[in-house]
N, C-alpha and C positions, 0 to 999 in steps of 0.2 A: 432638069440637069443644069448643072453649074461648068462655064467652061471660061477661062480664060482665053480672050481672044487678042491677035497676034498685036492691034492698038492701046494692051493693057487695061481694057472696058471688060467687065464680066456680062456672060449673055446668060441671060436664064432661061431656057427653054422647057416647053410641054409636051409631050406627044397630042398627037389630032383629038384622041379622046379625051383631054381633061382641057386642051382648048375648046370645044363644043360643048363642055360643062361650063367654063366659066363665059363662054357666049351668050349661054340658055340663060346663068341666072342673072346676068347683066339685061338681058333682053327684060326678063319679070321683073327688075327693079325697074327699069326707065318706064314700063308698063303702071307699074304702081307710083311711079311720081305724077304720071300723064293721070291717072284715077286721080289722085290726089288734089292736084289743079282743078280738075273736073269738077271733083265733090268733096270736101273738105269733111270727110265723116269719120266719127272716131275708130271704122274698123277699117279704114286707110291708112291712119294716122299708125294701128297699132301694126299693120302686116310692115308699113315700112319699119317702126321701131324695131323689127321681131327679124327683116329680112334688113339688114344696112346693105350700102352698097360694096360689092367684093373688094377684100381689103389682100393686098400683098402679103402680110404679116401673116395670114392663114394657110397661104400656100407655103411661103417659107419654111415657117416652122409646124406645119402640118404631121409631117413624120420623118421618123431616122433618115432618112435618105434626104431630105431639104437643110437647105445650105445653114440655116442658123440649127441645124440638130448636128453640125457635120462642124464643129470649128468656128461658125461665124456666130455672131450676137448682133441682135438690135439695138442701137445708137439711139437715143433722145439727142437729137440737134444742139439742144444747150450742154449736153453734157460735155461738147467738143466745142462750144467757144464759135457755133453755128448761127449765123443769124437768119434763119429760117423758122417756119415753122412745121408745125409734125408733118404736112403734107408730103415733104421731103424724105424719104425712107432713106437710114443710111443703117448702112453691115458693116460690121470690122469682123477681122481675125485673131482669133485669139487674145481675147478680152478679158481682163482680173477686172473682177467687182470684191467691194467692200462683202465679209460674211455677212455683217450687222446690220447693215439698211443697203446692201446691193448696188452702192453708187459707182459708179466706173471709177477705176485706179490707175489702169497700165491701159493698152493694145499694145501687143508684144508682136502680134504677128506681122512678118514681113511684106505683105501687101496692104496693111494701112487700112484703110477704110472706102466703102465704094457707095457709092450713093446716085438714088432714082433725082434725076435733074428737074422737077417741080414747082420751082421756084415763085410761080404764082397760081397755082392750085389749079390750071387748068387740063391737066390729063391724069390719070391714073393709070401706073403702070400696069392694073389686073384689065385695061381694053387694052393695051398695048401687047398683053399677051392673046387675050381675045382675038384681037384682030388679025394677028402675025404667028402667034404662036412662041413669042420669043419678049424678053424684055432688056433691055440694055441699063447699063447700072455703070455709071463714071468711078475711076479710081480716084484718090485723093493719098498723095504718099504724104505718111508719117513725118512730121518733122523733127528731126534729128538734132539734139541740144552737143 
């Protein structure tokens, strides 16, 4: 669930059952990095290739009811003049992409862009809902020519 809260920050929330899913398969990913360390063997090498670690973008845009199927789109960092990199997740509203090659052209929508604060790669906002059940995402308003 997507809710704007009363600081202008959007909170994205799970119920208890799909936060003890993304629990569980955080738990078998750190499981198979700890394998991995252990013993460097190519059916480690491929369950991590096969299992990555849980990425926000899948919950997002998972189904009609998640916020980028609902109005918002995924940002590429550079495409907004961001000096980050992808680790950074940023959503806008209401987004015009080019037909011809899909490069962003507008954000028309009037909350601007909100973005997971990452800045040097050390949390992922899919523990952050793991943990709490909830994930916090910064506004960033539009600027206005």
């Amino acid at each position: 669930m997507l809710e704007v809260q009363s600081d202008g920050t959007l909170k994205i929330s799970v119920d208890e059952g799909m936060k003890q899913f993304i629990a569980d398969q955080f738990a078998a990913y750190d499981l198979a990095v700890l394998n991995l360390q252990m013993e460097d063997t190519p059916a480690n090498r491929r369950w991590l290739r096969y299992n990555p670690e849980p990425d926000i973008r899948e919950l997002l845009g998972g189904d009609v009811t998640s916020p980028c199927n609902n109005g918002w789109d995924f940002i590429r960092p550079e495409e907004v003049g961001a000096l980050i990199d992808e680790s950074c997740t940023i959503i806008a509203e209401d987004v015009e992409r080019a037909e011809d090659d899909n490069r962003l052209v507008a954000i028309h929508g009037h909350g601007g862009c909100a973005f997971y604060d990452n800045f040097y790669a050390v949390r992922n906002p899919m523990r952050d809902i793991a943990n709490t059940g909830y994930v916090i995402f910064w506004r960033a308003e539009p600027v206005r020519e």
